[in-house]
C-alpha positions as CSV (number, residue, x, y, z in Angstrom):
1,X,0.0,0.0,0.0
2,X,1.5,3.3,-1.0
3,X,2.0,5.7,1.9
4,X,0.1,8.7,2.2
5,X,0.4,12.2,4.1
6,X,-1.9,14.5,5.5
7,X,-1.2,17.8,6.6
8,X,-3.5,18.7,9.4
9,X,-4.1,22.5,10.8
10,X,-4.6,22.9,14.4
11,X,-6.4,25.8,16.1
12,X,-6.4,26.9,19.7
13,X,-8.0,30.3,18.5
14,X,-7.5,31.1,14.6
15,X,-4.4,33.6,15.7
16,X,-2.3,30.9,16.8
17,X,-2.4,27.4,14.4
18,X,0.2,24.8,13.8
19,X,0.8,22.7,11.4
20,X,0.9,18.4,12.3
21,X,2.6,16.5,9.1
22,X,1.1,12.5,9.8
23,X,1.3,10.0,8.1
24,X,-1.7,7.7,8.0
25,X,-3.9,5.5,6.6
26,X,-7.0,8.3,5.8
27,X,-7.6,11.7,6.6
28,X,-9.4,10.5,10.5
29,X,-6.9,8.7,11.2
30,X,-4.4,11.7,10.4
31,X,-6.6,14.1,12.7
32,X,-7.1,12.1,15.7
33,X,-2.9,11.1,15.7
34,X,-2.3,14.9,15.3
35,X,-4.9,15.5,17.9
36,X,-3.0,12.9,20.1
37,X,0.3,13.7,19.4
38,X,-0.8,18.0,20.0
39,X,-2.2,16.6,23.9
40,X,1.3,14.7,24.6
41,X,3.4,17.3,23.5
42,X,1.5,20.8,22.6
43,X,4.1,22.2,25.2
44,X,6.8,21.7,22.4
45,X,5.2,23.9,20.0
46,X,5.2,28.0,20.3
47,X,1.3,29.5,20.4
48,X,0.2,32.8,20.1
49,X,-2.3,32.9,23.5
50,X,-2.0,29.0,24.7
51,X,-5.0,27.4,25.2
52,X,-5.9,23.8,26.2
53,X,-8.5,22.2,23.2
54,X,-7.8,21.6,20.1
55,X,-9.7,22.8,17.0
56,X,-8.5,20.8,13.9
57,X,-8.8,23.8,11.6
58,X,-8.4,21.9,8.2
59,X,-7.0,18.9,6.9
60,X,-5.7,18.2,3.6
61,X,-3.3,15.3,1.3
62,X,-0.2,16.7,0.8
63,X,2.9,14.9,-0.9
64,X,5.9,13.3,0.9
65,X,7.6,15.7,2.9
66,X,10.9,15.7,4.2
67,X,9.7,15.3,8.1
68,X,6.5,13.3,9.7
69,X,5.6,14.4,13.2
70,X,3.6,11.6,13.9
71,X,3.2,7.8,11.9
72,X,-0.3,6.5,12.9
């Protein structure tokens, strides 16, 4: 099975996103690993006004890239 990546946007207010690159099966399997990954280690990533839930803001294919955060 070829392996596919999904970029998925997270929001804890629209000011302050980052960007989770996953690898996984489909596109809820990409958002709930980002979603995981964000509650294990959020801390590790700079946000505008830190909040604690996640939005996922979009979520979209994209082509390999040259890092995966997180392999579900």
């Amino acid at each position: 099975m070829p392996r596919t990546f999904f970029a998925i946007e997270v929001v804890r207010q629209v000011e302050a996103t980052v960007e989770i690159i996953v690898e996984a099966a489909d596109e809820d399997t990409a958002q709930a690993a980002a979603l995981a990954h964000l509650k294990a280690r959020g801390n590790e990533y700079e946000w505008l006004n830190p909040k604690s839930e996640f939005i996922v803001w979009r979520k979209r294919p994209v082509d390999t890239p040259p890092i995966v955060d997180v392999t579900a």
